[in-house]
Structures are given as C-alpha cells and as structure tokens.
C-alpha positions in Angstrom: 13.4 -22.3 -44.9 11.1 -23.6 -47.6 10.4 -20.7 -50.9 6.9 -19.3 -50.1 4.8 -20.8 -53.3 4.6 -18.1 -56.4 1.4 -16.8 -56.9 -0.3 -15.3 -60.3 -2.2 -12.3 -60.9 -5.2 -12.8 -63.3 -6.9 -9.6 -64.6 -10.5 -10.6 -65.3 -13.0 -7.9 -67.3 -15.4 -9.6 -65.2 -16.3 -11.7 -61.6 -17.6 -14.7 -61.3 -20.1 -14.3 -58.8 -18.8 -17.4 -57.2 -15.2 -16.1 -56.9 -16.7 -13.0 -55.5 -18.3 -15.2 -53.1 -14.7 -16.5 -52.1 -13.5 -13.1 -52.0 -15.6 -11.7 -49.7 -15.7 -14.7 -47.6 -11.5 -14.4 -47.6 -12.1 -10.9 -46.5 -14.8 -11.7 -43.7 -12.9 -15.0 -42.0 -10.1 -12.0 -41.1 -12.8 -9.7 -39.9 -14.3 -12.0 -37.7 -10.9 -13.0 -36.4 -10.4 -9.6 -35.6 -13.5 -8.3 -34.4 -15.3 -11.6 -33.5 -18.7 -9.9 -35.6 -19.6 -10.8 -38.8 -21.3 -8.4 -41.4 -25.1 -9.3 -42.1 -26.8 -8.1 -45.5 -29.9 -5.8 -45.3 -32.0 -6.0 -48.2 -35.8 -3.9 -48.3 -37.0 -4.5 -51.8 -40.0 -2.3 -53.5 -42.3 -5.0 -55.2 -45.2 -3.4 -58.3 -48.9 -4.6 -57.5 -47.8 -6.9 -60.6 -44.8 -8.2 -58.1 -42.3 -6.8 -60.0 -38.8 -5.2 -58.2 -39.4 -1.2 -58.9 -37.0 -0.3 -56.3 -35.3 -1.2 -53.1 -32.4 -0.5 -50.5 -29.6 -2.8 -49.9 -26.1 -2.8 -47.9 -24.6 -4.1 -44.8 -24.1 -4.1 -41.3 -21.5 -4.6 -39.4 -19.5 -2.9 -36.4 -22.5 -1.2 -35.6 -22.0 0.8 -38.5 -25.0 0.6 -41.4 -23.8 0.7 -44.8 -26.0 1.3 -47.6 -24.6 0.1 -50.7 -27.5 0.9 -52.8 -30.6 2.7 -53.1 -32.9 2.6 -56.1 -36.4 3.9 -57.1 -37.3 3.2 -60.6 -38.1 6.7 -62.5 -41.7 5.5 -63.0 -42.2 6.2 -59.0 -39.6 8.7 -58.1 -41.0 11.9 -56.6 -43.5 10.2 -54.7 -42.0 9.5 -51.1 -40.6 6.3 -51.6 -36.7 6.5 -51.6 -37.6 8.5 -48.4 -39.8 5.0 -47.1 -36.9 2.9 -47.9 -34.1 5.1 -46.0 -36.5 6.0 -43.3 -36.8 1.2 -43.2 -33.1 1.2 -43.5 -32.2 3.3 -40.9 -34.7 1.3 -38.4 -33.4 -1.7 -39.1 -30.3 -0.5 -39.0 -30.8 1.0 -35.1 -32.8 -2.7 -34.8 -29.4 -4.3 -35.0 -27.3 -2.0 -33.2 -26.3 0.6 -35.7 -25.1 3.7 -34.3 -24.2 5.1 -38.0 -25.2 4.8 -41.0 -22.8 5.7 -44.0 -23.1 5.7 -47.8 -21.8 7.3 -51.1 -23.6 8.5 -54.5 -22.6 11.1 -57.1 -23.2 14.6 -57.8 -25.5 13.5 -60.6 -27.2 11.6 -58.3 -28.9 12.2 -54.6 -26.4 14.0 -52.7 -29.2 16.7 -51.8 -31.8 13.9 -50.9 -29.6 12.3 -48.2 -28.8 15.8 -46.9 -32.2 16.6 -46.7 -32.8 13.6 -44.3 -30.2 14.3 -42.1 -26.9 13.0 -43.7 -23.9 15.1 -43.9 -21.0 14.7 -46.2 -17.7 13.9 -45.2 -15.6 13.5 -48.1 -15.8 14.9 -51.8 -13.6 13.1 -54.7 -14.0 15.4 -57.6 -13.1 14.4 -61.1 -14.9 11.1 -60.7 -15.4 10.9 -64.0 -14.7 13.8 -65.6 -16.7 16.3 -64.1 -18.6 15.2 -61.3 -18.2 14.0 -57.8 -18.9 11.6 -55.1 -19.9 12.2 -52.1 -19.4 10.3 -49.1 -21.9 11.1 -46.1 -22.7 9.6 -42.6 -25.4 10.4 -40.2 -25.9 9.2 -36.6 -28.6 7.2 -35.8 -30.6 6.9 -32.8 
C-alpha cells in the first residue's frame, strides 16, 4: 500500500481571496455531492443618489435555508426604515428561491433587538465573545 502524501499546514494572517475562492469551492464540490444543490449568493446593495454603497444585505442560500451573512446601514441613514427594507427584500427573495428559514448571527452590541422585533428568535447565546458581550444566533420561519 503506497504512504498517503504528507501534507503542510501554513498559518496565514491573511486570505488570499483567490485561495478563499478554492476553499469554498473545496467545500461546495462535497455539498453538492451530497445534497445535489448548490448554495447561490444573495446580494441587495443600498446605492446614495451620488451611487455610492451606504448599505446593503448579503448571505446565502442553500438547502432551503437563507443565510444572511451581513447586514449593513451606514450610520448616516440608520434610524430611518432601511435595515428594515433590506431584511423585509431578503426574506422575499429568500421565500422566492425556496427558503423556508432564514438564519443569521450579530452581537450584543449590535442588532439583536432589531431582528427580534421583525420576527426572529434566538437560538443560541455564546457569551464572553470578546470579553463581555455576546452573539446571538437567531432563525425565523418564512412564509
């Protein structure tokens, strides 16, 4: 029996955004050999009348599950409905292309209130992450 080739581990301070690429395509060649369904990117961006990017939602979906990865408002526009907009346009989407769930994380410093308040309930708490806050990790059912 032939000796399985030795690998090495190379700690990096930062990716490559082309070896993340081949990361995450290692990672979704097994998924789709498993599941036969690959993940698709959802990406809503907030443009400035001066076409600049003031906010935006992105994540995933996959499984039927909808995964947002991020959602932004810059602080210039907070308070005025839009982060609502955005996960109001995510969550369509979302049930547009099957999503029975939708499922996310942010920190106590955060919007943990503001997903609660539009239906999301939490489902896990890690304290201590860092020092003295937390993350939450929430879901809601869509449809």
């Amino acid at each position: 029996m032939e000796k399985p080739e030795e690998l090495d581990l190379i700690f990096q301070d930062n990716l490559d955004p082309n070896d993340a690429q081949v990361l995450d395509n290692i990672l979704e060649d097994h998924n789709f050999n498993e599941t036969n369904a690959r993940r698709s990117t959802l990406a809503i961006l907030l443009r400035s009348s001066d076409n600049q990017i003031v906010g935006g939602v992105a994540g995933t979906i996959a499984w039927g599950l909808l995964y947002i990865k991020i959602l932004s408002v810059h602080s210039q526009f907070r308070g005025q409905g839009y982060g609502a907009k955005l996960l109001a346009a995510a969550e369509q989407e979302g049930i547009a292309r099957g999503c029975h769930f939708a499922h996310l994380h942010t920190m106590s410093f955060q919007a943990p209130s503001f997903y609660e308040k539009h239906g999301y309930t939490v489902f896990e708490v890690l304290e201590g992450v860092p020092k003295e806050y937390k993350r939450y990790l929430l879901k809601k059912k869509l449809g």
